[in-house]
PyMOL CGO cylinders between C-alpha atoms (Angstrom):
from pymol import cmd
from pymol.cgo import CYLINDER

trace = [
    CYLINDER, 105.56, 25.75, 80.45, 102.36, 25.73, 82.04, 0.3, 1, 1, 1, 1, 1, 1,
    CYLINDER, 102.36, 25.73, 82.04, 100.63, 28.38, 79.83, 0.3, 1, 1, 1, 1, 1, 1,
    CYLINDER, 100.63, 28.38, 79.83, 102.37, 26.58, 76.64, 0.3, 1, 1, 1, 1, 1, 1,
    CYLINDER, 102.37, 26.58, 76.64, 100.33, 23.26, 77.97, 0.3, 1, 1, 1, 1, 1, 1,
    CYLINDER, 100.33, 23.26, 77.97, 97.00, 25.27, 78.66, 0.3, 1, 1, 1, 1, 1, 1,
    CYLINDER, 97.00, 25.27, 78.66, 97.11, 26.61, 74.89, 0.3, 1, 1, 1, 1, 1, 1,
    CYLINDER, 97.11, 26.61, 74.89, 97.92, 23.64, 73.26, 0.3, 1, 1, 1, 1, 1, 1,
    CYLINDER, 97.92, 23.64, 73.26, 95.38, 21.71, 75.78, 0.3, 1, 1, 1, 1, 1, 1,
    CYLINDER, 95.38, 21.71, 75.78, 93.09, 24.04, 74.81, 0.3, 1, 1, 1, 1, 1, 1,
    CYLINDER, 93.09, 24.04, 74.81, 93.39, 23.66, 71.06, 0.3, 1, 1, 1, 1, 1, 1,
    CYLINDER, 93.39, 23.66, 71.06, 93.92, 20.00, 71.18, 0.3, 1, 1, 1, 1, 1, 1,
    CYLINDER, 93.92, 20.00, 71.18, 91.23, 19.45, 72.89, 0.3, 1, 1, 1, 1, 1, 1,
    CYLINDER, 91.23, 19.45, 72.89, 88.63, 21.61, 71.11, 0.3, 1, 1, 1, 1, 1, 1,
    CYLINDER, 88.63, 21.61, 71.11, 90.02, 20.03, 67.94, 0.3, 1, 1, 1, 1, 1, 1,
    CYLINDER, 90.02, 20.03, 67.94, 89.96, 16.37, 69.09, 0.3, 1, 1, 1, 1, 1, 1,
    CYLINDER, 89.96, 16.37, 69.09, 87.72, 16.34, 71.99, 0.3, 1, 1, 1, 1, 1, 1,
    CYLINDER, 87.72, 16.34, 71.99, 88.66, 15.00, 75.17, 0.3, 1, 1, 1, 1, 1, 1,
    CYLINDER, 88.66, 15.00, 75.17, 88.20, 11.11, 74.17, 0.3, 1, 1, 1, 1, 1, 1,
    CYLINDER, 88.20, 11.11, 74.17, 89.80, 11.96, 71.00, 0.3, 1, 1, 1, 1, 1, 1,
    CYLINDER, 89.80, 11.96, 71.00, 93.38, 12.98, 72.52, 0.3, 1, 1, 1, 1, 1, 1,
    CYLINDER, 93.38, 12.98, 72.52, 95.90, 11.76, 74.92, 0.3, 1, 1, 1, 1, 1, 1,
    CYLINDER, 95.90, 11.76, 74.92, 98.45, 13.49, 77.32, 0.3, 1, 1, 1, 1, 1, 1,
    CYLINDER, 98.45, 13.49, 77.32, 101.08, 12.93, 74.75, 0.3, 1, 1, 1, 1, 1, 1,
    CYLINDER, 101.08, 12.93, 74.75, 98.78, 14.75, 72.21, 0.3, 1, 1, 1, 1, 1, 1,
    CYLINDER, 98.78, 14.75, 72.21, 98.76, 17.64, 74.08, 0.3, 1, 1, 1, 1, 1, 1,
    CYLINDER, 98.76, 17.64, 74.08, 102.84, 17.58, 75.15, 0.3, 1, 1, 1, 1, 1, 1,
    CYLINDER, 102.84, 17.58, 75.15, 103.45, 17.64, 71.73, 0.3, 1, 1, 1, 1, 1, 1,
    CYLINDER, 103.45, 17.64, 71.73, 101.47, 20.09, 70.53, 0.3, 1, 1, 1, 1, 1, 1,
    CYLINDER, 101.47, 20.09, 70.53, 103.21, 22.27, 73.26, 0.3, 1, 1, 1, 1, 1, 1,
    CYLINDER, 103.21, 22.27, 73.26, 106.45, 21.19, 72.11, 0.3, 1, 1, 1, 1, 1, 1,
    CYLINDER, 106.45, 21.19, 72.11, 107.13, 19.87, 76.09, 0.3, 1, 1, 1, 1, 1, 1,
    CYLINDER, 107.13, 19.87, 76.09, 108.24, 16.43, 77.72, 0.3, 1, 1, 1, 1, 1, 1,
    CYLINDER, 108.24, 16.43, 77.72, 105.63, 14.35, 78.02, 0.3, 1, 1, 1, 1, 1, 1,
    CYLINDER, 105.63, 14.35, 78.02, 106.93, 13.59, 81.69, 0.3, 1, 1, 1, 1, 1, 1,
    CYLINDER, 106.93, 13.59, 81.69, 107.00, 17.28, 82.38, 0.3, 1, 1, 1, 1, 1, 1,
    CYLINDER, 107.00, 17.28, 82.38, 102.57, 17.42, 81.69, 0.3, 1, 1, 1, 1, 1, 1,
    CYLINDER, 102.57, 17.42, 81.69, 102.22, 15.99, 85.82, 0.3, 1, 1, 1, 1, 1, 1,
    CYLINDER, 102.22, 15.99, 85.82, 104.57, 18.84, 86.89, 0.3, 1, 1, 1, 1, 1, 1,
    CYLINDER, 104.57, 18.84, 86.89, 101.60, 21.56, 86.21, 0.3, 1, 1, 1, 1, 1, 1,
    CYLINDER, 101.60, 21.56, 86.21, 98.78, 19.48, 85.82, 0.3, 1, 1, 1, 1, 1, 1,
    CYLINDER, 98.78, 19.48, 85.82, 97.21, 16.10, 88.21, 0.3, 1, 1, 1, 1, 1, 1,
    CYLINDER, 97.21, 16.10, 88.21, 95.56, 14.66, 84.86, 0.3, 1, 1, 1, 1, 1, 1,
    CYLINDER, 95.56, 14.66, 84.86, 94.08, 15.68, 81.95, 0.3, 1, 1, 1, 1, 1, 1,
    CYLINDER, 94.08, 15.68, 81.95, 90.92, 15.89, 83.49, 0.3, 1, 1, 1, 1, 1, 1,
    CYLINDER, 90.92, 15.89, 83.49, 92.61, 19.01, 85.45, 0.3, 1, 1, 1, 1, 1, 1,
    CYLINDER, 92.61, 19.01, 85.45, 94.00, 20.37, 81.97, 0.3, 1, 1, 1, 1, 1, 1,
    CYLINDER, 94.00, 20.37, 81.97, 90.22, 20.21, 80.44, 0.3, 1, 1, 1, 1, 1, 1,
    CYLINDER, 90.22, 20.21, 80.44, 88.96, 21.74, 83.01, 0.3, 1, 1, 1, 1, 1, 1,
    CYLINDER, 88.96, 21.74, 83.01, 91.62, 25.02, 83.14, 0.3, 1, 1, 1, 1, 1, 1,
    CYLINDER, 91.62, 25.02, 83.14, 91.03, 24.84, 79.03, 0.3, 1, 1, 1, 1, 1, 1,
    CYLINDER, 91.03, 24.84, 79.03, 87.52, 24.84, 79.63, 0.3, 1, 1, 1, 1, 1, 1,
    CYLINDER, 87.52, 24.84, 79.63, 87.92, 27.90, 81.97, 0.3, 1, 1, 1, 1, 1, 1,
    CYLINDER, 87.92, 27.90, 81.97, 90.19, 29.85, 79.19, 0.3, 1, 1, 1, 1, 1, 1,
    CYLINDER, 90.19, 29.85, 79.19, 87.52, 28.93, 76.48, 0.3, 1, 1, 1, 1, 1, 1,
    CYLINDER, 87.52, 28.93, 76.48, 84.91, 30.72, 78.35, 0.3, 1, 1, 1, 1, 1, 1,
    CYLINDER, 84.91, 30.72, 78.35, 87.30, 33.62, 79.41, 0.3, 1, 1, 1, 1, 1, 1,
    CYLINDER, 87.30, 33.62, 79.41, 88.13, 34.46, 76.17, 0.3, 1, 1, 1, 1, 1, 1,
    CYLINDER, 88.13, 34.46, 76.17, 84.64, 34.75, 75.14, 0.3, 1, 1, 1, 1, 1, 1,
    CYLINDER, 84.64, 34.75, 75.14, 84.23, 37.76, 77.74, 0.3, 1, 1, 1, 1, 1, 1,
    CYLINDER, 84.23, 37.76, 77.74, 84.03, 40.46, 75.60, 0.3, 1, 1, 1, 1, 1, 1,
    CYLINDER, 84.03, 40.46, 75.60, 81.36, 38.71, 73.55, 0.3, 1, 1, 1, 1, 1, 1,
    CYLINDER, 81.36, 38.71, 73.55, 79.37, 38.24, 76.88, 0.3, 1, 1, 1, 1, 1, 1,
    CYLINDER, 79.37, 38.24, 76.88, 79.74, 41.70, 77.81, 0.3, 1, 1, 1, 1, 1, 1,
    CYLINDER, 79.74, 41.70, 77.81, 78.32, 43.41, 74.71, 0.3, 1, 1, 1, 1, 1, 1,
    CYLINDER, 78.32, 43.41, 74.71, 74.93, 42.28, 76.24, 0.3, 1, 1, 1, 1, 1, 1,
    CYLINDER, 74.93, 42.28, 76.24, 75.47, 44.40, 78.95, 0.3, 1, 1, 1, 1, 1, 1,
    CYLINDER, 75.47, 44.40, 78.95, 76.43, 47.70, 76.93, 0.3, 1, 1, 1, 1, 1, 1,
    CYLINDER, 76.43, 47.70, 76.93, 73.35, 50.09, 77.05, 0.3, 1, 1, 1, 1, 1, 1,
    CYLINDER, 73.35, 50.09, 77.05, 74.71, 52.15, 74.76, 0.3, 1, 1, 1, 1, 1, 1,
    CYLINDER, 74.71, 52.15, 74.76, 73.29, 49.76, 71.94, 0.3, 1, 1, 1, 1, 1, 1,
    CYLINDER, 73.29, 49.76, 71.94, 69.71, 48.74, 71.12, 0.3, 1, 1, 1, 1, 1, 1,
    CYLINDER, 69.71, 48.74, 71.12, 68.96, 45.57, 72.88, 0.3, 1, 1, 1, 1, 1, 1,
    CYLINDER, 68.96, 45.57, 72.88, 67.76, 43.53, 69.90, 0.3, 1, 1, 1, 1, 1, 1,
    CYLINDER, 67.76, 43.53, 69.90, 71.07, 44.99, 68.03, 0.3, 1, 1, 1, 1, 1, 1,
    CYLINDER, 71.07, 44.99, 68.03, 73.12, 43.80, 70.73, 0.3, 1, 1, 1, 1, 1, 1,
    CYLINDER, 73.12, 43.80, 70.73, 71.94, 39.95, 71.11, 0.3, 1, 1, 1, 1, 1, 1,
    CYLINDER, 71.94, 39.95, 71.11, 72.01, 39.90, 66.70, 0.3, 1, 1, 1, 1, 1, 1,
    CYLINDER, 72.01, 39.90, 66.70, 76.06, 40.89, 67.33, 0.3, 1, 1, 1, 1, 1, 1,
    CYLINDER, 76.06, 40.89, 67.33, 76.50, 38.48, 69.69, 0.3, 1, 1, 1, 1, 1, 1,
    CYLINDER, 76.50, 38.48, 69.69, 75.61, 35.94, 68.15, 0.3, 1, 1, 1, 1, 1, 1,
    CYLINDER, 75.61, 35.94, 68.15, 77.29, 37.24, 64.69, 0.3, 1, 1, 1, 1, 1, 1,
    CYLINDER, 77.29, 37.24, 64.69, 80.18, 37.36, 66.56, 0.3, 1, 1, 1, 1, 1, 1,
    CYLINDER, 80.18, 37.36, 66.56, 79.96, 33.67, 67.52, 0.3, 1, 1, 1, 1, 1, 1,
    CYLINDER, 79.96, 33.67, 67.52, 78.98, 32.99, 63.74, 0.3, 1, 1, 1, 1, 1, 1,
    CYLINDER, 78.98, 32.99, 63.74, 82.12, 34.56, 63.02, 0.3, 1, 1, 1, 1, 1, 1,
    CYLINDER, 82.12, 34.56, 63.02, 84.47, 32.56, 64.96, 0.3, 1, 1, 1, 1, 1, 1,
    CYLINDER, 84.47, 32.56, 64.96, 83.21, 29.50, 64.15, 0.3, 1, 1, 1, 1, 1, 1,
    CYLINDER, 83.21, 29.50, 64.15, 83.60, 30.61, 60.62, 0.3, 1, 1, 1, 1, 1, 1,
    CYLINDER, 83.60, 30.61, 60.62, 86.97, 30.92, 60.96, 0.3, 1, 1, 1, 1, 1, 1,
    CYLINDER, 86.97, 30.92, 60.96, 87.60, 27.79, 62.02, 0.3, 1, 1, 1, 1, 1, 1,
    CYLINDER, 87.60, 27.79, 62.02, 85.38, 26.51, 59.11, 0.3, 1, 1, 1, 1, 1, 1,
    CYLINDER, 85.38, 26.51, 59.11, 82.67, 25.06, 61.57, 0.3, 1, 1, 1, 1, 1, 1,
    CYLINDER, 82.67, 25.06, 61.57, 85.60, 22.22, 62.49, 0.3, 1, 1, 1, 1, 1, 1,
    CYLINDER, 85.60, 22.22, 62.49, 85.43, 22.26, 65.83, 0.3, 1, 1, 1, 1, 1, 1,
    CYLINDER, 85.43, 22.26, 65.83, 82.35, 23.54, 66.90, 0.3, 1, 1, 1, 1, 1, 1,
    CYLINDER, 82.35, 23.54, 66.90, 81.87, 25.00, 70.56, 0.3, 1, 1, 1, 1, 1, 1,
    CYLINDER, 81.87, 25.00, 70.56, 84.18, 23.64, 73.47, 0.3, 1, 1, 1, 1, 1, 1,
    CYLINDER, 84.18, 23.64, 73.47, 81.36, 23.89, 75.69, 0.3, 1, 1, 1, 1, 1, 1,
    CYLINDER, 81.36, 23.89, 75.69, 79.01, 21.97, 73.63, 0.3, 1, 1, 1, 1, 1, 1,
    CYLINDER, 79.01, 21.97, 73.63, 81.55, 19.35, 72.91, 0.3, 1, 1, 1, 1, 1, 1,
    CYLINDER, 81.55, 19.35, 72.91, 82.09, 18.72, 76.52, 0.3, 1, 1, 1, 1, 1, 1,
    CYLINDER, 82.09, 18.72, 76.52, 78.24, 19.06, 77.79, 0.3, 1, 1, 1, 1, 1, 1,
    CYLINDER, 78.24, 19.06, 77.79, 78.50, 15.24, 75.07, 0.3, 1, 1, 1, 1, 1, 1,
    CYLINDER, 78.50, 15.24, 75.07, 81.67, 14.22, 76.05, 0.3, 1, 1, 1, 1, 1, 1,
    CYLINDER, 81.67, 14.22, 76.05, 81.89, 15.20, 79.63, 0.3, 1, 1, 1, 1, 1, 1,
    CYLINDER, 81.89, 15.20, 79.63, 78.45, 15.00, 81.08, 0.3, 1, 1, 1, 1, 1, 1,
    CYLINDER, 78.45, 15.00, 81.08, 79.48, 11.57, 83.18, 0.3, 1, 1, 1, 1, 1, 1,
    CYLINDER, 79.48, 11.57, 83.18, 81.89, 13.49, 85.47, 0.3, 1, 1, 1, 1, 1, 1,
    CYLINDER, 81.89, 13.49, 85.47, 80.65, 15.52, 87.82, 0.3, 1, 1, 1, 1, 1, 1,
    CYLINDER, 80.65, 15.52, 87.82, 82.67, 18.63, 88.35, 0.3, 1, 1, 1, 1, 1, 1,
    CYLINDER, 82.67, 18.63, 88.35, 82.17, 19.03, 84.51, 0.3, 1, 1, 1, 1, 1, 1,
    CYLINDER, 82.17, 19.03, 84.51, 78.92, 18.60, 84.78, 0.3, 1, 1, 1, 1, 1, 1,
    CYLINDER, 78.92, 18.60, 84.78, 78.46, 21.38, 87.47, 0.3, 1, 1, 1, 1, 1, 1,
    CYLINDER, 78.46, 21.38, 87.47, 80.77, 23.34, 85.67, 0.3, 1, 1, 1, 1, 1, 1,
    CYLINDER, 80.77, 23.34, 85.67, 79.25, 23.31, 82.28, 0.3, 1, 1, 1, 1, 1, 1,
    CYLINDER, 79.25, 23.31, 82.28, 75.77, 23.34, 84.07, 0.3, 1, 1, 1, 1, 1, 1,
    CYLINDER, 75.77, 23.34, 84.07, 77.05, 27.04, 85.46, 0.3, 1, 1, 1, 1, 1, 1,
    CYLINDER, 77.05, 27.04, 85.46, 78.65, 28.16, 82.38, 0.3, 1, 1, 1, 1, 1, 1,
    CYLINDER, 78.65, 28.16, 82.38, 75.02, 27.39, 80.61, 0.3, 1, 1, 1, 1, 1, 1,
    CYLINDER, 75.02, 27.39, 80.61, 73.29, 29.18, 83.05, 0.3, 1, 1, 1, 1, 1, 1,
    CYLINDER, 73.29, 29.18, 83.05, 75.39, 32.56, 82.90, 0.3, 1, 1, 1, 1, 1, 1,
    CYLINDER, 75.39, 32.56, 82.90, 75.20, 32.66, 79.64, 0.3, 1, 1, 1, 1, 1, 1,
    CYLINDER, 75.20, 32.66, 79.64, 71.45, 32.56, 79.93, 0.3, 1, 1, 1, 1, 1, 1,
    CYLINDER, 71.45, 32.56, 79.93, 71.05, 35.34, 82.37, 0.3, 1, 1, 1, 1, 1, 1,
    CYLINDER, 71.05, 35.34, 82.37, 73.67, 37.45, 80.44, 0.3, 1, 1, 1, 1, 1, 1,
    CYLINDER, 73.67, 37.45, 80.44, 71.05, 36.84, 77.38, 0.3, 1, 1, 1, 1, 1, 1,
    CYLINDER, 71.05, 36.84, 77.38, 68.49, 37.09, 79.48, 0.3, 1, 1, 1, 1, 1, 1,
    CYLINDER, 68.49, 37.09, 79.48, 69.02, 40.96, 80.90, 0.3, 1, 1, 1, 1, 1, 1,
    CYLINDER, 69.02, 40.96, 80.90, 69.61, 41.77, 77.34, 0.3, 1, 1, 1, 1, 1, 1,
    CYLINDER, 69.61, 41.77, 77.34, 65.87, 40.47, 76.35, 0.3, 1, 1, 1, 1, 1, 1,
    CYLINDER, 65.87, 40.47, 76.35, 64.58, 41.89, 79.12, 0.3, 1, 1, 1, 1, 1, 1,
    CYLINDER, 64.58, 41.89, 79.12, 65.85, 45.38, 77.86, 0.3, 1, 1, 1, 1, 1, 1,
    CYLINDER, 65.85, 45.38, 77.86, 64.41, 44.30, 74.60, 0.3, 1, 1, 1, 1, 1, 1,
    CYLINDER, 64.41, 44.30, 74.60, 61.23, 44.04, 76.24, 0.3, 1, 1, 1, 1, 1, 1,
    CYLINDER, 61.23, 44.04, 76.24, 61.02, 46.74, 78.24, 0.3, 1, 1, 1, 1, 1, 1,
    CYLINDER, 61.02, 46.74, 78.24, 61.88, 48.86, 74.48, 0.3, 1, 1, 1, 1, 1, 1,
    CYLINDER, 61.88, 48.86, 74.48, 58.77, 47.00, 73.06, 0.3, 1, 1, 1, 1, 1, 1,
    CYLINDER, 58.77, 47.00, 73.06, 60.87, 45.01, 71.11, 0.3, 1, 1, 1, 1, 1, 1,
    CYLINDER, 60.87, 45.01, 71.11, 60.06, 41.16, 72.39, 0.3, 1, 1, 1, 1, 1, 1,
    CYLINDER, 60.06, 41.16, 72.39, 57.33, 40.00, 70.14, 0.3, 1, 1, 1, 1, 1, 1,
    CYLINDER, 57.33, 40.00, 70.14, 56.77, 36.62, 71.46, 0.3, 1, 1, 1, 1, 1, 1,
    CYLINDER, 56.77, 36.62, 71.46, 54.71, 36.40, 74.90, 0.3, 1, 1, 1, 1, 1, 1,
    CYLINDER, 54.71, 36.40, 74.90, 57.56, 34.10, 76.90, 0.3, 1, 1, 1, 1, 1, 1,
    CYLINDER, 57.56, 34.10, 76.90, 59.22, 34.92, 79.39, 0.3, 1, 1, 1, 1, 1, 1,
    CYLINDER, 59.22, 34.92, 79.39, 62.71, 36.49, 79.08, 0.3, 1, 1, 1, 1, 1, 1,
    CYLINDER, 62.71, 36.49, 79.08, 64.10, 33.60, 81.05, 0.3, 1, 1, 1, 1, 1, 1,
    CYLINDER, 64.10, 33.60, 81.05, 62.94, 30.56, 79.32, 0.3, 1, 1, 1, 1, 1, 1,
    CYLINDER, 62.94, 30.56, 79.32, 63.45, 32.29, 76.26, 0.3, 1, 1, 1, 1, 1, 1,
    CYLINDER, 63.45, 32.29, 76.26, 67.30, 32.91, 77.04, 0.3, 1, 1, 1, 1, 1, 1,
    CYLINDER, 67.30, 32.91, 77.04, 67.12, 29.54, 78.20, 0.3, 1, 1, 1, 1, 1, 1,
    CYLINDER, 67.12, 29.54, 78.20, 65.91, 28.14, 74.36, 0.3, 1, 1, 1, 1, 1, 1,
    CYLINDER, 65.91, 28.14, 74.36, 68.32, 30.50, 72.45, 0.3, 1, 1, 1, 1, 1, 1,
    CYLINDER, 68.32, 30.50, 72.45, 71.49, 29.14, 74.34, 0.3, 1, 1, 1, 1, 1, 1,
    CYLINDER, 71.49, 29.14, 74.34, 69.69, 25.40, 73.71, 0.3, 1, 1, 1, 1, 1, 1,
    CYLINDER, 69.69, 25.40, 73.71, 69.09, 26.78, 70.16, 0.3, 1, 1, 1, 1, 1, 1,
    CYLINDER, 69.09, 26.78, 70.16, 72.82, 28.22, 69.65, 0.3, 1, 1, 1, 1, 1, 1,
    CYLINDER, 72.82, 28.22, 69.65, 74.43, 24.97, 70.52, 0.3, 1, 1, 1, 1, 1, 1,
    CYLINDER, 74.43, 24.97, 70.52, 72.31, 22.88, 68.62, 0.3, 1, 1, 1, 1, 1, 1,
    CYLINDER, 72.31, 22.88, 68.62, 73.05, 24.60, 65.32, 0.3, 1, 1, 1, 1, 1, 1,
    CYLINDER, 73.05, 24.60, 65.32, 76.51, 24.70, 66.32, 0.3, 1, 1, 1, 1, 1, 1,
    CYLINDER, 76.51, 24.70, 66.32, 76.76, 21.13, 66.23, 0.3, 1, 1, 1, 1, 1, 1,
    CYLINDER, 76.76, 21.13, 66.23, 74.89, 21.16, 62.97, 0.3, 1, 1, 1, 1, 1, 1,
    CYLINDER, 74.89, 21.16, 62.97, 77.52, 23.17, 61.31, 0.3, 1, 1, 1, 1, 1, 1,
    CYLINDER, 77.52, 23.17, 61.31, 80.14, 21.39, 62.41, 0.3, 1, 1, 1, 1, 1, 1,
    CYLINDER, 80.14, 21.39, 62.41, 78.37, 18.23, 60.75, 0.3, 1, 1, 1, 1, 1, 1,
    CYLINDER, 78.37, 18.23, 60.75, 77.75, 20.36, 57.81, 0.3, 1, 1, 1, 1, 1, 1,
    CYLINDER, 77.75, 20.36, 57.81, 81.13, 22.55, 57.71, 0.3, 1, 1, 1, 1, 1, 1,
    CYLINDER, 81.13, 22.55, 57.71, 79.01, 25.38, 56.93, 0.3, 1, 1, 1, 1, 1, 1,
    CYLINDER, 79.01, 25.38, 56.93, 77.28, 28.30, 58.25, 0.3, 1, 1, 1, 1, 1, 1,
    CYLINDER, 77.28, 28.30, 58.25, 73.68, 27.67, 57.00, 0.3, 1, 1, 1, 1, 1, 1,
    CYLINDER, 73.68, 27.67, 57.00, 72.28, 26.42, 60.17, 0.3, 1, 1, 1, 1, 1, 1,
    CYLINDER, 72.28, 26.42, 60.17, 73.64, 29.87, 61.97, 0.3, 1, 1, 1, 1, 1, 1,
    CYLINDER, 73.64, 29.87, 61.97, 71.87, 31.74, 59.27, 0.3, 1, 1, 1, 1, 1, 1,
    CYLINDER, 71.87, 31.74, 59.27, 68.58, 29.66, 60.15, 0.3, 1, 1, 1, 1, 1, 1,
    CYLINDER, 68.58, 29.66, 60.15, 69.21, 30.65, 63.68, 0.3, 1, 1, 1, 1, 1, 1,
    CYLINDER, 69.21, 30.65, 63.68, 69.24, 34.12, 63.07, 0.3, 1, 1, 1, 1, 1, 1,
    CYLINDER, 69.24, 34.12, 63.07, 66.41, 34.00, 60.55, 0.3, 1, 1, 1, 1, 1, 1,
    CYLINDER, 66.41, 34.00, 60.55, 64.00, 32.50, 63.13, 0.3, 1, 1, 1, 1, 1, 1,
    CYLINDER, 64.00, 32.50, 63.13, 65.59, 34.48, 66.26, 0.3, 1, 1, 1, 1, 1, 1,
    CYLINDER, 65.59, 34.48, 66.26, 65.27, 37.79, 64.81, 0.3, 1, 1, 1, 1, 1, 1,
    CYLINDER, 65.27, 37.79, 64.81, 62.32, 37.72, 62.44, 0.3, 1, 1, 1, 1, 1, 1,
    CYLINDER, 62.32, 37.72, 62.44, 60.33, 35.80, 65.11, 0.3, 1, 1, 1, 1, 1, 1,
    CYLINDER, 60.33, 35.80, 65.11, 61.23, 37.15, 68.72, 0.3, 1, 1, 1, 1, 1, 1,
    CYLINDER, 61.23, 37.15, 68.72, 62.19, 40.89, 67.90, 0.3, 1, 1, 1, 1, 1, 1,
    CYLINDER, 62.19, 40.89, 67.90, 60.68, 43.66, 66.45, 0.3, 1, 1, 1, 1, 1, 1,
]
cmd.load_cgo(trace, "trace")
């Protein structure tokens, strides 16, 4: 029962934000007592928080592609980020990004915020090792420094992904890429 509350938690609240949704939201969207939400979870603070942790789990493999040496640097940052086009696409830009609907809605609490805060910041060093690579190839064009410029394509992502979801379209991924890859890379 607690995995059928964690996936509907995590859908619910993706789709409706946390302020948008209540416990009994979520218990019915796992088909489960409302009473029975306290047996697995203190609050839906708690629940956010695990969905928050599954949200960024899932998006492992995505993560890890940075990583794979196998493929040219500045080929594996454009498939990343396709790949997060992609998804977002398939959800027809509704929802936009769990994390970047809780960095707005959940900045006031603390553990959120240090949570999110960490989230942002391995995400920018997995982007970050991945540039560097690209520079070491002689494939960074700009002269910044692979950190801040991790830093400003994570700042970058999120901010087009809440433009899309505006929008319901993918236009403001394909000006991300556009500017990304025809102004960074070689």
């Amino acid at each position: 029962m607690r995995e059928q509350l964690l996936e509907a938690g995590l859908r619910t609240l993706h789709t409706q934000g946390f302020n948008g949704c209540a416990v009994q939201d979520i218990t019915q969207a796992a088909g489960v007592p409302k009473g029975s939400f306290y047996n697995h979870f203190e609050s839906k603070e708690a629940l956010a928080m695990a969905a928050l942790e599954m949200f960024w789990v899932n998006g492992t493999a995505r993560r890890a592609l940075l990583a794979d040496d196998s493929i040219d640097p500045v080929e594996r940052l454009r498939q990343h980020f396709q790949k997060l086009s992609k998804a977002l696409a398939k959800i027809k830009y509704e929802r936009g990004c769990m994390i970047g609907n809780f960095s707005s809605e959940m900045s006031g609490n603390p553990e959120f915020r240090e949570r999110l805060s960490k989230i942002y910041a391995d995400w920018s060093l997995a982007l970050e090792r991945c540039i560097e690579d690209a520079k070491s190839a002689g494939k960074l064009k700009a002269q910044i420094p692979p950190k801040a410029l991790a830093a400003f394509l994570v700042n970058a992502w999120e901010g087009a992904v809440l433009r899309s979801k505006v929008e319901l379209n993918g236009s403001a991924m394909e000006d991300f890429e556009q500017v990304v890859f025809a102004g960074f890379f070689a």
